[in-house]
C-alpha positions in Angstrom: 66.2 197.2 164.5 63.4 197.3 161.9 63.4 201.2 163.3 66.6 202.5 162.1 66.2 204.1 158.7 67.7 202.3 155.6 71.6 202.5 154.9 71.9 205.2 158.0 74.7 203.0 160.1 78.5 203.8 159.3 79.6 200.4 160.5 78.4 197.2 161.9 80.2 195.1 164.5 78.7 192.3 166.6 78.5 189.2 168.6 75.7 186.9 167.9 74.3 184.5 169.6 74.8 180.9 167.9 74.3 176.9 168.6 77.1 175.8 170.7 78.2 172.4 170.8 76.6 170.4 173.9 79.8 169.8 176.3 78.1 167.3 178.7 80.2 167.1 182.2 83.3 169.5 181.8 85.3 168.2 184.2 87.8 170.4 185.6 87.0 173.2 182.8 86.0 176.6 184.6 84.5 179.2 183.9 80.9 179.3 181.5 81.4 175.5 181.0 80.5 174.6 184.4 77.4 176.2 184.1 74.5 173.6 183.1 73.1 175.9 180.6 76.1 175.4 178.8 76.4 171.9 179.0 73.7 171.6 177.2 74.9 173.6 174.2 73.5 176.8 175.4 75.3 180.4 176.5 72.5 182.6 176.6 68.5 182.7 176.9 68.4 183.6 173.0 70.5 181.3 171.5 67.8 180.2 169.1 67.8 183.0 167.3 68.6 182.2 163.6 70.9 183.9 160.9 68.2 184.4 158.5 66.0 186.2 161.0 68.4 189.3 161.6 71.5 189.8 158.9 68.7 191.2 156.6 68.5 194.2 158.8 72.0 194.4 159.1 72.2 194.5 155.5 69.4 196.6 155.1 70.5 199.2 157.6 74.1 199.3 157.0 75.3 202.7 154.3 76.5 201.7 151.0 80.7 200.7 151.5 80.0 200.2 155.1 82.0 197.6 156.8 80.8 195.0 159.3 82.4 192.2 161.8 80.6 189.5 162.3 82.1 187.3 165.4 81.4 183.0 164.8 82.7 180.3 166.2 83.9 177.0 164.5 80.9 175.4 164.6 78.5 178.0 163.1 81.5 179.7 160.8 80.1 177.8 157.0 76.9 178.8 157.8 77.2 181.9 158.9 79.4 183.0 155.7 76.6 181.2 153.2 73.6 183.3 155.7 76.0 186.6 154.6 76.6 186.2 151.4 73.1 185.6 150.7 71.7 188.5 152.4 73.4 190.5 149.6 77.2 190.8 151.7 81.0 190.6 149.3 83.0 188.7 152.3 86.5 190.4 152.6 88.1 187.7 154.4 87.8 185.9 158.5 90.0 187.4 160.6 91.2 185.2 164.0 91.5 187.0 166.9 93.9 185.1 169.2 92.5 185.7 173.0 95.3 183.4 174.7 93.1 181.9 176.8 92.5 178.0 175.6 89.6 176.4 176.6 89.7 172.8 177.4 88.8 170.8 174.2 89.0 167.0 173.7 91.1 167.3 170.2 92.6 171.2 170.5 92.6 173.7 173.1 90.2 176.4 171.7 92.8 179.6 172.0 91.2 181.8 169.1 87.9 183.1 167.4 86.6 184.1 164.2 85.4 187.0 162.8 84.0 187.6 159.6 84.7 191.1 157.9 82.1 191.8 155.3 81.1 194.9 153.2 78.0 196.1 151.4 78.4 196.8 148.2 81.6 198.7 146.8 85.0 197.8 148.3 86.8 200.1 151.0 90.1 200.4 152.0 90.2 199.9 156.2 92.2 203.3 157.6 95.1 201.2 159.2 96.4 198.8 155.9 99.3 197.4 158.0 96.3 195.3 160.4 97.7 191.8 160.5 94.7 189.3 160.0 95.4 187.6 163.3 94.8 190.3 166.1 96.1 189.2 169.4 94.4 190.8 172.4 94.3 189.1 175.6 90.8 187.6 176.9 89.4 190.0 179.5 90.1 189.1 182.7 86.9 189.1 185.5 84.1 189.3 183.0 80.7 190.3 183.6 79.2 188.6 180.5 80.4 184.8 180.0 81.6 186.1 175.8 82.9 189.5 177.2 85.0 190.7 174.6 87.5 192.7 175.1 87.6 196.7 174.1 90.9 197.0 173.3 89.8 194.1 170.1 86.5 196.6 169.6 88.6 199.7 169.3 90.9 198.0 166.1 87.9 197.4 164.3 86.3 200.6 164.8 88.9 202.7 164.2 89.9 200.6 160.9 86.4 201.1 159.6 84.7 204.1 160.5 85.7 208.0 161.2 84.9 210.0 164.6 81.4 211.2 164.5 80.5 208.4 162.4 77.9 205.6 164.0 78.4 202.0 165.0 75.4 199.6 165.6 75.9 196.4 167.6 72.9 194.5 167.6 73.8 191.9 169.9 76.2 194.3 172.6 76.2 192.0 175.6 78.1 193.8 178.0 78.6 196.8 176.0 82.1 196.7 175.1 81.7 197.8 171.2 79.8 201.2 172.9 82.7 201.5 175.2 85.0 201.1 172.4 82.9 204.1 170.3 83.0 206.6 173.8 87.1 206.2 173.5 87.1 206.6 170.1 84.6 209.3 169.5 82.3 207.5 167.6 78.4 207.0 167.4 76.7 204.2 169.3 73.6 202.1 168.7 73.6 199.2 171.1 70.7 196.4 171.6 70.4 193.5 174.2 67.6 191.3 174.9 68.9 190.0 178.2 67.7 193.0 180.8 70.9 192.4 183.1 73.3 192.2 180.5 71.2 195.7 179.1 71.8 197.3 182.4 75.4 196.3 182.7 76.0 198.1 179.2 74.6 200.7 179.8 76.3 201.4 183.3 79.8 200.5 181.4 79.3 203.2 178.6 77.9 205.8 180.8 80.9 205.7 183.5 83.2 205.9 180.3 81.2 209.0 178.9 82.3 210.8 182.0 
C-alpha cells in the first residue's frame, strides 16, 4: 500500500482481519467454527495484524471527501472506532448489515455485523439518501473464503459512495467480492491479499466477471 500515491483512491471499503474471541469445542456449530484455527480465536494466517499498523495508509491514500467502510465485529468494534478517529477519520455512523444467518452463540445468536462508515475530511452526501442503516443481504451461500461477503452488500456501498470510472481499494479483499462488486458497477479496482490461495481465488472471480 505504501505505493499508491497520496489521496489518489475514490473510496475505501474493506474487511480486516481482527482478534476473534477463542470458541474452544463448538459443539454442533458448522462451518469455520469447527475448524481448530478458529477455536483458538484465529480465522486467518494474519490475524495479528494491528489497527495502527495499516488505517494510516488508508488515511493517507484515501482523496479528500472520500468515503470508506470499515467491516468489525463486536469484539474489536471500540477499538477499531478509537484506531479511526485517531488516524485523522470524522466517523459518520456503524451501519449493521443483517446476513440472516445466526451463528451459534452462548448468550445471542450472532445474526449481524458491523460496519463503520468513515470520511476523510469534508462531509459528502452518499448518491442513494433513502439507504436504511440496517442493510439486509443474505449470507452467501457455498463460500470460498470462511468471511465471504457477499457482492450484492459490496455493490450498495459502492454505488452509494463513488461514480463509474472512479477507483475502489480493498486492502484486505479475501475472495475478491468488493472487485467483483467494481466489474458490475463499472468502477476502478485495487485489491490486496496476503493469503496466496485466497489471492488466486480473487483474481479468478474478478476476471470471469470482466468477461
Amino acid at each position: 500500500m505504501k505505493g499508491i500515491p497520496d489521496e489518489s483512491v475514490d473510496l475505501i471499503i474493506t474487511d480486516p482481519p481482527y482478534k476473534t474471541t477463542s470458541r474452544g469445542s463448538s459443539g454442533g456449530t458448522g462451518g469455520i467454527l469447527k475448524e481448530e484455527i478458529n477455536k483458538r480465536g484465529k480465522v486467518f494466517k494474519y490475524n495479528d495484524i494491528e489497527f495502527n499498523e495499516w488505517l494510516p495508509e488508508l488515511y493517507r491514500v484515501l482523496k479528500y471527501t472520500g468515503h470508506a467502510y470499515i467491516m468489525s465485529n463486536n469484539k474489536n468494534l471500540k477499538n477499531m472506532l478509537i484506531e479511526i478517529e485517531n488516524v485523522g477519520f470524522n466517523i459518520y455512523k456503524t451501519l449493521i448489515w443483517a446476513k440472516n444467518s445466526p451463528i451459534t452463540n452462548m448468550y445471542y445468536m450472532d445474526s449481524h455485523e458491523y460496519i463503520i462508515f468513515c470520511r476523510k475530511g469534508k462531509a459528502k452526501r452518499i448518491n442513494n439518501c433513502g439507504t436504511k442503516s440496517v442493510l439486509n443481504v443474505d449470507n452467501p451461500r457455498n463460500k470460498v473464503h470462511p468471511t465471504e461477503k457477499p457482492v450484492e452488500l459490496m455493490e450498495i456501498l459502492v454505488n452509494n459512495s463513488s461514480q463509474e470510472g472512479e477507483l475502489v481499494l480493498d486492502p484486505f479483499m479475501g475472495s475478491g467480492s468488493t472487485g467483483v462488486a467494481c466489474v458490475n458497477t463499472n468502477r476502478k479496482f485495487i485489491g490486496m491479499e496476503l493469503d496466496e490461495e485466497y489471492f488466486k481465488i480473487a483474481e479468478q472471480r474478478i476476471m470471469e466477471e470482466e468477461q
